[in-house]
Structures are given as C-alpha cells and as structure tokens.
N, C-alpha and C positions, 0 to 999 in steps of 0.2 A: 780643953779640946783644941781650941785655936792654936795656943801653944806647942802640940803636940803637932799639928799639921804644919808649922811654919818650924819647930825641927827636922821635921819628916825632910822637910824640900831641902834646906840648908842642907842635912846629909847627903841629898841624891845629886845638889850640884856640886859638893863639896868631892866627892866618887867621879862625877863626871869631869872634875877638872883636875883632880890627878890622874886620870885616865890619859890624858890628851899632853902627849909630852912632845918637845919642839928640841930637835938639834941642831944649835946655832955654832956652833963649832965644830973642831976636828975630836971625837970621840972613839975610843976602843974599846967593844965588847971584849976581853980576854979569859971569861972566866967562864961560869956555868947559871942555868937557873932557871927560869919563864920568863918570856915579855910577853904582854899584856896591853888592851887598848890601843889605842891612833897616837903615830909618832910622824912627825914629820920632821924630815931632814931639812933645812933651809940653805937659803944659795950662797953660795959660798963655802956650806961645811960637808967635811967627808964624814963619813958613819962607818966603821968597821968593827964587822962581824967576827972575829980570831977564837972564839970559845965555841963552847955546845949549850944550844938554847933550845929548848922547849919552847913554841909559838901556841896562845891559847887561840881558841875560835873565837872568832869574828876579830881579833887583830888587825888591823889596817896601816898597814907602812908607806905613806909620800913622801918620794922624790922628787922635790921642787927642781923648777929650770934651773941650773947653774951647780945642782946638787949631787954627790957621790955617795954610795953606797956601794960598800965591798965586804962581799960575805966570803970567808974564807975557812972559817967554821962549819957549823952544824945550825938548822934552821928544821925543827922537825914539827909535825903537828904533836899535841896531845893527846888528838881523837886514835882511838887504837885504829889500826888498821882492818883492813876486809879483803877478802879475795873473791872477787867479781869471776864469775866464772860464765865459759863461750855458752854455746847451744848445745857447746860437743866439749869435752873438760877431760885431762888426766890429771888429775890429782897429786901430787909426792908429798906423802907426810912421814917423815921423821922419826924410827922408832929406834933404831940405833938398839938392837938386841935389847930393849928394856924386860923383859921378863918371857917366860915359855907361852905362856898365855895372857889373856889380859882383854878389857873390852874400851873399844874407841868409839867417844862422842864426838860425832861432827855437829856443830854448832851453827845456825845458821841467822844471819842476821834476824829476818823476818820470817812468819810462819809461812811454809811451804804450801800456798794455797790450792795450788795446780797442781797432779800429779807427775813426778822425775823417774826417769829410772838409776838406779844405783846400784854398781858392779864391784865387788870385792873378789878379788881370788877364783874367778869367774864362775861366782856365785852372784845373779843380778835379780835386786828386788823394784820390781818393776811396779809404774805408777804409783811410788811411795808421796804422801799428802799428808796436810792435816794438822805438822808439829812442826816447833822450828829447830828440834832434836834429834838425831838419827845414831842407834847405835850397833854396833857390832860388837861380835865376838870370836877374836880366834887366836893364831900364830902370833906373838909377838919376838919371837926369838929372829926377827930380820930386820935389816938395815932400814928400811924402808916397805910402806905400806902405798899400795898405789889406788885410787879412787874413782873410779870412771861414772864420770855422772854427764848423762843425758835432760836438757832443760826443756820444758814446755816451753809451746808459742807465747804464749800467754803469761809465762814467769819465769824472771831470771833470777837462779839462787842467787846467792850470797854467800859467804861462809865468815862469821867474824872469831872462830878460833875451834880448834880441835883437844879434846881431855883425855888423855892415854890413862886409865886406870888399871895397871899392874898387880897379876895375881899377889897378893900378901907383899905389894909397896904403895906406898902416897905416890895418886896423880900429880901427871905430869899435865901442864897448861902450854900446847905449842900458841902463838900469835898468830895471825894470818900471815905475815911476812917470815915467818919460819916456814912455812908452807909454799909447794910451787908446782909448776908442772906443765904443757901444751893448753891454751885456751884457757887461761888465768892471768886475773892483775890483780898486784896490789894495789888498793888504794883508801881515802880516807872517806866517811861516810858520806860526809858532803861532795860529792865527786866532784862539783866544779872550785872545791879551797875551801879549806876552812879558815885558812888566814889570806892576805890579798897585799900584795905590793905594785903600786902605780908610778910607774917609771917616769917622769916628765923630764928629769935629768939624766943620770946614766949607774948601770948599776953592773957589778961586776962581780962574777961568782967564780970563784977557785974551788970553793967547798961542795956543801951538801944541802938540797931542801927540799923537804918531801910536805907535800899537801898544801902548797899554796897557789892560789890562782895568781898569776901576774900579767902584767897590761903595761906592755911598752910600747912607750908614746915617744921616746927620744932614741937612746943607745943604750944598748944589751950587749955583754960579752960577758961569754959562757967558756972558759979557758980552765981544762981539767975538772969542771963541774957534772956532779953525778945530782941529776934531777931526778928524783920518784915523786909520780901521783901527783905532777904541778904542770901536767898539762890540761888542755891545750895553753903555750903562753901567746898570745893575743900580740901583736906588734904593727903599730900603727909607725914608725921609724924604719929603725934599723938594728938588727940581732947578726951577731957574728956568733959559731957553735963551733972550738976550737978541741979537738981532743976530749971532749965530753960525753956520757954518756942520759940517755934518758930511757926510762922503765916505766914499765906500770901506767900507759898514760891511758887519759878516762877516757876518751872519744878515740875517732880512726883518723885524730891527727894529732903530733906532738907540737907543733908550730905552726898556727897562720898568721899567715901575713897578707896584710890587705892592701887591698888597691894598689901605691906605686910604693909601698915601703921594701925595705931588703931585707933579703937575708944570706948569709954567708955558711957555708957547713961543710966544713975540714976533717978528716979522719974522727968521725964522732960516729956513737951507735944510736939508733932511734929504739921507741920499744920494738920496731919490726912487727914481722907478721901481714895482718890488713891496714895493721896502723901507719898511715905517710910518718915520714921524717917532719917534712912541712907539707903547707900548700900555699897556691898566692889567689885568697879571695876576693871578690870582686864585691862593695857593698850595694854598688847599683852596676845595671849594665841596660843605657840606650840608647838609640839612636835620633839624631832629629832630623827631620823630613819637611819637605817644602809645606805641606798641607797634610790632610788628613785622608785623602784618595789614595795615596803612596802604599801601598804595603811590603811587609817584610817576611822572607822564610830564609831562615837558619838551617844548617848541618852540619852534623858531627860537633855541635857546642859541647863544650864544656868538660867535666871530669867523664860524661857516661856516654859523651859523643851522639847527645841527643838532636834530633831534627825536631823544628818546630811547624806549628800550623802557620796560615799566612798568618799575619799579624798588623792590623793596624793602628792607629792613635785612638779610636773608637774603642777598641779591644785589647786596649793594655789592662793590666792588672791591677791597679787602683781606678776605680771608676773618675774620682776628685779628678782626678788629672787628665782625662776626656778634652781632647781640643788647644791641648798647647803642644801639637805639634810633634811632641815625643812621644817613641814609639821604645815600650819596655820590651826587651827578648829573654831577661831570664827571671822567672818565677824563684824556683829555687837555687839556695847553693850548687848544688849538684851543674847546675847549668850556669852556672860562676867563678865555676874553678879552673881558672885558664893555665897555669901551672903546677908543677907538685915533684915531687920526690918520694919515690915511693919506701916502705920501709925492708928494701933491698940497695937504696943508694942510687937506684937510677931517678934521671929527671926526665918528666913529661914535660910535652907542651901541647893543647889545646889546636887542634887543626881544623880549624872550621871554616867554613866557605859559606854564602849568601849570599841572595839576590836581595834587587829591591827595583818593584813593576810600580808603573804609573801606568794606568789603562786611560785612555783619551780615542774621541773620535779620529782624532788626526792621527792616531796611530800608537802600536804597543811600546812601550821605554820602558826596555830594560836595563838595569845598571849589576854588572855580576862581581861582587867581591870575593877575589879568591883567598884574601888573609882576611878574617876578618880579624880586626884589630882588638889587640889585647887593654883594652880601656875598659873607663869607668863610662864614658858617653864622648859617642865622635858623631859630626854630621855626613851626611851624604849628600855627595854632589850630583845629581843628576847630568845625563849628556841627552840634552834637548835641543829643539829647534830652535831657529830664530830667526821671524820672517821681519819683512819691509815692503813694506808696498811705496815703490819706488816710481812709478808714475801711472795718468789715466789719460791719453791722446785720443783727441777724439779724428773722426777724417773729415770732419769738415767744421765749419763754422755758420754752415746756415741747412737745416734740415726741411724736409715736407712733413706733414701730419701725416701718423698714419703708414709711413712709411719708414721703413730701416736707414740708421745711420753707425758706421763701421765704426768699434772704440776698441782699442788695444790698451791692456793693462801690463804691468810690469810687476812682477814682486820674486823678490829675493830671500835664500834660505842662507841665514852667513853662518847658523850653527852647522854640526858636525852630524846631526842625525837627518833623513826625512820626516816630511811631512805631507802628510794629506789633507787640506784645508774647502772652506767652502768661502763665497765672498758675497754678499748683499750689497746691493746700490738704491738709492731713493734719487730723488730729483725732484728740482722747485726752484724757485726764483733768487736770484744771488744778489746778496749784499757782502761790501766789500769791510773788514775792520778797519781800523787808523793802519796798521802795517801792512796792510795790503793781502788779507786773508781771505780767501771765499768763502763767506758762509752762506748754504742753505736752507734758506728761509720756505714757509707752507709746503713745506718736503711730505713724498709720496712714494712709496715703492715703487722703483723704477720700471721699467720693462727693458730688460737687457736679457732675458733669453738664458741666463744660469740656471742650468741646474744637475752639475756635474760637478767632482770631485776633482780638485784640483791638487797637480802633487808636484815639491820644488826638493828634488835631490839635496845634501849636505852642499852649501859650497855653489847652489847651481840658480842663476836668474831664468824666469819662467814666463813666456808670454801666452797672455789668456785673451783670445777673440771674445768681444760682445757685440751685439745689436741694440744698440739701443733705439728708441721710437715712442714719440709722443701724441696724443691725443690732442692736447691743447697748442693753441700757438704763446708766441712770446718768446722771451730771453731765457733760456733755464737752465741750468748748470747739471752735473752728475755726480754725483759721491758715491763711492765706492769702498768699503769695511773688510777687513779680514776677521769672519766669527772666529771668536776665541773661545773652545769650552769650559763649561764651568769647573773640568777636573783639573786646570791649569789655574787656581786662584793660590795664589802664593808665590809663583813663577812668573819672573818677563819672560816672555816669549815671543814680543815683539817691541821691536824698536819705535815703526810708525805703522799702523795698522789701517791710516786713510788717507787714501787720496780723491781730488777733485779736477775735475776735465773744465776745459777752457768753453767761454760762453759760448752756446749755439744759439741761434733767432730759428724761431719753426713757425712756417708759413705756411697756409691751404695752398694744395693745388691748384685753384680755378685758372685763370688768367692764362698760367703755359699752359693747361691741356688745349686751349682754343686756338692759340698759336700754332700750338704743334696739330689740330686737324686742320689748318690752312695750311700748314705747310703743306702737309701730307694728301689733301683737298690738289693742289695746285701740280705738285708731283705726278698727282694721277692721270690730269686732263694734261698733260706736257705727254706724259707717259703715253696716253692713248692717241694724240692727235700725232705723234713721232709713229705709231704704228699703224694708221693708218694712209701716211703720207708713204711708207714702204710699203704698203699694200699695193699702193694705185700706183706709183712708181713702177714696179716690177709687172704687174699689168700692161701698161703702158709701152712695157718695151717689149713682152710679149706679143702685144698688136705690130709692135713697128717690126717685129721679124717676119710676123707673118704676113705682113703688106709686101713686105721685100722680097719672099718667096712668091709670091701671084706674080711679079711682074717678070720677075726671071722667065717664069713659064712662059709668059705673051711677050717674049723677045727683047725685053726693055732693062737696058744694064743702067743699073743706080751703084754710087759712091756707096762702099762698103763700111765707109767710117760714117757720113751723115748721112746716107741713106736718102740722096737725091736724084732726081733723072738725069743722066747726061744726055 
C-alpha cells in the first residue's frame, strides 16, 4: 500500500513537472496541435506563435521582464463556444435551403429556469421553461432562420449549439460561432478565459485569439489582431490597438485600463454596441483633508455623472480606515471611470466639479474645485485664515482698583480669507524667563469687558479696545489668546496667537480722594468769599450813588469821580 502511495505522488509530480515548461530562447511555434500547462517565457527569449494552436483550459502563459511573445498565428480555446444572448436577441441561424421541411433544436447551455419568450416566423411561444431544449417545426427551404427571443429578469439564456434535422437527411450540428445576430456574443464558457496570459514583458499579436483572459502589466501591441471572447484585457502599462479588430467581448468593456496606464486605438473596431472600446479605471479614488471636520460632495462623477452625499473621513467606505484623514468619493466603478471610448469611436471624459467646506466658528470655508482631478488620490489645499496677534499696549503703567484701565490690542489676518474670532485674557503676577519673556504666573480671568466677536478682513490689521480693571493691588501683567476652535485641529491658522501688555502697579484710591476733597474743600470757600466780596462791593456803590443824589438836591456839588464836597 505504501508503495503504491509513494507511486501515486512520484506520478502527480512527475505530470506536474512536464506541465511547467520555461522558454529560455528564441523559439518558433510553426506548426499545429494543443499547448497545455504553465509556460514561461524568460528574459531575454522571444516566443513566436506562426502556427494554429488549440489552448487547453487553465493554460497559463508568463511573460517575464525582458521577455517577448509574438503571436502571429491562431491561439484558440478548446472550450466550444456559446452565444450569450441580450434581454432582447435576434437570432441568424444558417439553413442555407437544407431541406423543404425539417425541425430545429436550439440547445441551450443550462436548463431554462425562468420563463423566455420565443418567436419563429411570428409564431411566439411565450413563457417557455423547464428544458435546456427547444424545438421547432417548419420551412426549411431558406437561407436563413431568424429567432427572436426575449430573456427574463431573472435568466440569461445561453445557447451552446443549434441541430438542423432535415426531412429524410442526417442532422446538421451549427456551433455557436456559426450563429449571429443583434444582442448576441460569442464567447467561451468560462467568460472571464479559459486560458490566461500575464504580460510583464511585451507581447505582440498579428494573428488570432479567442477565449483568453490577458493582463498587461508592461507593453501590448495589437497590429492586425482579431481578438474574440478575450475581453476585457486588463492593462496595468501600455496597449497600443493598431488596425485590429475585437468581437464578442464578455463584459461592456473590450479594454481597461487603470489608473495612469495607456492606451493607444487606430483604425480598429471594438465589439460595438453598449460595449466601450476601452475605459481608463480608477482603482482607488481619494482625497486627503487637513482633519476630519472637512467634508466632501462630488457632481457629475464618473462614467453615470453621479452626485454624491456630503462625505467625510468618518463616512468613508471601509470603516478600518476612520481617522487617517482620507476621504474615499467613489464606492463603485461606475463612479471611477474618468474616461472611455465608447463602442462608436468617440471618447469621453468625466466632467466633474466639487466642493470641499470646513464649517468653524470663525466662519464657513469653502474650497470649490471646478476640475476635479482625474487621479487615483490628490490633496486639498484649503484657503484659510491666518491670524497674529501682534501686540497688547496698555495706557498706562500704574492703574487704581476698581477702576478702568485703556488696553488696545492688535491682530492681524495675512491669509486671503476672513475671519471672525473671539480673544480671552487672564492676568496675575509676572515673572521674567532667562530671555526676557513674561510669564504669567497665579493667573485669573481677566476682566477686560470682551464679549463680542471680532472680524480681521483677508490681508487687514484690526484694533480691538479693552478695559481692563483689577480688584487686587500689586504689579500684574495681562495676557491675551486668540481661541482657536477645535474644527481647526490639523491646520495652522496662526502664527502667534499670544500676546502680553507691559507691567502695570494698581493702587487703592485712599490718599488722592482726600486731596482732591481739600482741594475742592478750599476751591469752594475761595469761591464763596470772592462772591461775597462782589456782593458788598456793588452795594457799596449803590449807597455812594445814592448819598450823591441827596446832596445835589440840598444844593451841595461833590466831585463826580470821588464823590467829595467841594
């Protein structure tokens, strides 16, 4: 038994290492036959394909760096073909007068789960189910049998071959690739290849290859190449599509090409229809932002020219990635596909425009991108503030308790946007560092009388009146802050944000009020004995006019100026 297990393996590595063939030189397929298994080309050697070769499934062809492959030949799958058919299908099958009557089996991959309708000679047997065989019976004396079949939601036929059985002749067996028609492709059962070529060096097709998935990672040229059923090919490089044609491809595109790789496409035909020629997809698409406050809304993105919701770093699409800043805008392809060609020859390009708002106390920023950029991830520059608080002058150097002392502040906006800001001061006792710094030592909110919103145009210095006034005497200094809010954590938005005013001494009133009521004391009795001396004064001279009018009358002339008797 042991022996039979320890042949067992010897045979399956002994399979698995002829399987695995390496080409280390210049090599010429010229003939006919199958390959089979993992080949790799190595660097330095060319590989050419000049014959017709049958490729079995699961095949795998590497093109090392430095490596060349030229197919110039025939590269065809195995697997028989199929005819993938639309929601909406016309059918052409091939009867070329084969007999007066006769009956035709359509053959369909898989059993027809879901009810189809199906129209002959407009005769339609509607909601047919249940089989993966459908037959008819009529005319066959015509060129051609046409098949109109309608697909459920729910199920897309197939058809992998049609059987013409002729009154009193042996059936005929059409392929699916004998078969054609509107809303039909050929292709191989595996739709995405049943055989696979990885390009890392360069591969070059003159000829034919039908049913292979391919994945170019370096250079592609495609010069008189008839591709069937070996889309989409995948190009992470560069693909030039010279005079070429491609048919039958599986998906609604014949070429992507990703992120910043190329593509080149010359007088070639695509499968047409819905199907692009190419497209150029995008395999990530984000933006990075100062914080997570930032958000983002998108319009007209992508291939369907969708608008998105706001969007911010909190509400990106992979949760894992919460908090580093990056903000994801496209979920799906569809919202990734920034250019394309469609399979009429013309090229799009993705025209989208977005904002990106920062909401802050200090005020709304907005940043409006009218291109947004056709990247895999760009950042964005915000246009923000940028204050300085540039000085805090007090008006004096010795205040009273209790009472107001005048401080002008200074601050400066040297960004390009405004802002509206608030400012907090404390005050307390100052001690000086070794460089001669004021610090604020057993500090206390101040009392400076803010409580208004302060706004410094783009570009513009701004002077802000305070009152300051203390309680306690002593030496005490003022510090002054510009709040920063917390939706600004990731952004400078200021250069120096504190300033400190020069020492003031604050002293009780006692001492001058007493002064000033003697002065004012002494003012008053000046004041009243000065008008009282004009009282009696002007009295005085009222008596002496009227002494001088009595004597006139008793005959008696007195001097007019001193008012004596002559």
């Amino acid at each position: 038994m042991r022996r039979a297990i320890i042949l067992s393996l010897i045979i399956l590595l002994s399979l698995s290492l002829v399987s695995a063939t390496n080409i280390g030189t210049n090599t010429e397929e010229d003939s006919s036959g199958t390959l089979s298994g993992t080949y790799t080309v190595e660097d330095g050697a060319t590989w050419t394909i000049s014959g017709d070769y049958e490729i079995a499934d699961d095949t795998s062809i590497v093109i090392e760096e430095g490596a060349t492959m030229i197919v110039s030949g025939s590269m065809n799958s195995t697997q028989p073909p199929q005819l993938d058919l639309a929601a909406v299908s016309n059918v052409t099958v091939p009867v070329n007068n084969i007999a007066a009557t006769g009956t035709m089996r359509i053959h369909f991959a898989e059993t027809v789960v879901y009810g189809i309708d199906i129209e002959i000679n407009n005769v339609t047997t509607s909601n047919w189910s249940g089989s993966d065989e459908f037959d008819w019976t009529g005319d066959m004396d015509v060129e051609n049998i046409t098949v109109n079949i309608s697909n459920n939601l729910f199920n897309q036929a197939v058809i992998s071959h049609v059987t013409l059985s002729p009154s009193g002749s042996s059936p005929v067996i059409l392929a699916a690739d004998q078969l054609s028609g509107e809303g039909t492709s050929v292709v191989v059962p595996d739709k995405q290849g049943s055989w696979s070529i990885d390009v890392q060096g360069e591969l070059i097709v003159t000829g034919t290859i039908f049913g292979a998935a391919i994945s170019c990672h370096s250079t592609c040229s495609l010069d008189g190449a008839d591709m069937r059923s070996s889309g989409p090919i995948n190009v992470y490089g560069a693909i030039s599509v010279t005079n070429s044609v491609f048919a039958n491809g599986i998906i609604d595109e014949d070429i992507i090409v990703w992120d910043d790789a190329t593509v080149t496409w010359d007088n070639s035909t695509g499968t047409g229809g819905d199907t692009d020629n190419w497209i150029n997809l995008l395999s990530t698409r984000t933006i990075g932002v100062g914080n997570s406050y930032v958000w983002f809304q998108g319009f007209e993105m992508g291939y369907d020219l969708d608008n998105t919701s706001q969007l911010r770093d909190n509400s990106s699409f992979n949760q894992d990635n919460w908090g580093d800043n990056i903000i994801e805008i496209g979920e799906t392809k569809r919202d990734r596909i920034v250019r394309w060609q469609d399979g009429n020859g013309m090229v799009h390009e993705e025209s989208a425009s977005a904002r990106v708002v920062l909401s802050t106390s200090w005020g709304y920023y907005e940043q409006q991108i009218e291109d947004l950029p056709r990247v895999n991830h760009f950042d964005v520059e915000m246009d923000l503030p940028m204050l300085n608080f540039d000085s805090l002058v007090e008006s004096s150097n010795e205040g009273t308790t209790n009472q107001r002392l005048g401080v002008m502040a200074k601050v400066t906006n040297s960004g390009n946007v405004p802002a509206s800001f608030l400012v907090s001061c404390i005050d307390g006792e100052v001690e000086y560092s070794e460089d001669g710094i004021a610090i604020i030592t057993d500090a206390k909110d101040a009392n400076v009388g803010l409580t208004v919103t302060h706004t410094a145009a783009a570009g513009e210095t701004t002077d802000i009146a305070m009152n300051w006034d203390s309680a306690v005497e002593g030496d005490l200094g003022l510090e002054c802050s510009i709040f920063i809010p917390p939706e600004f954590e990731g952004y400078d938005v200021v250069t120096e944000g504190t300033a400190t005013s020069g020492l003031v001494t604050w002293s009780e009133a006692g001492d001058e009020s007493s002064s000033m009521f003697l002065s004012i004391t002494i003012g008053v009795v000046i004041s009243v004995g000065l008008f009282a001396f004009i009282v009696w004064r002007s009295k005085q001279a009222q008596a002496d006019k009227d002494y001088a009018t009595h004597l006139e009358q008793d005959g008696i002339e007195t001097d007019e100026d001193t008012g004596t008797i002559e």
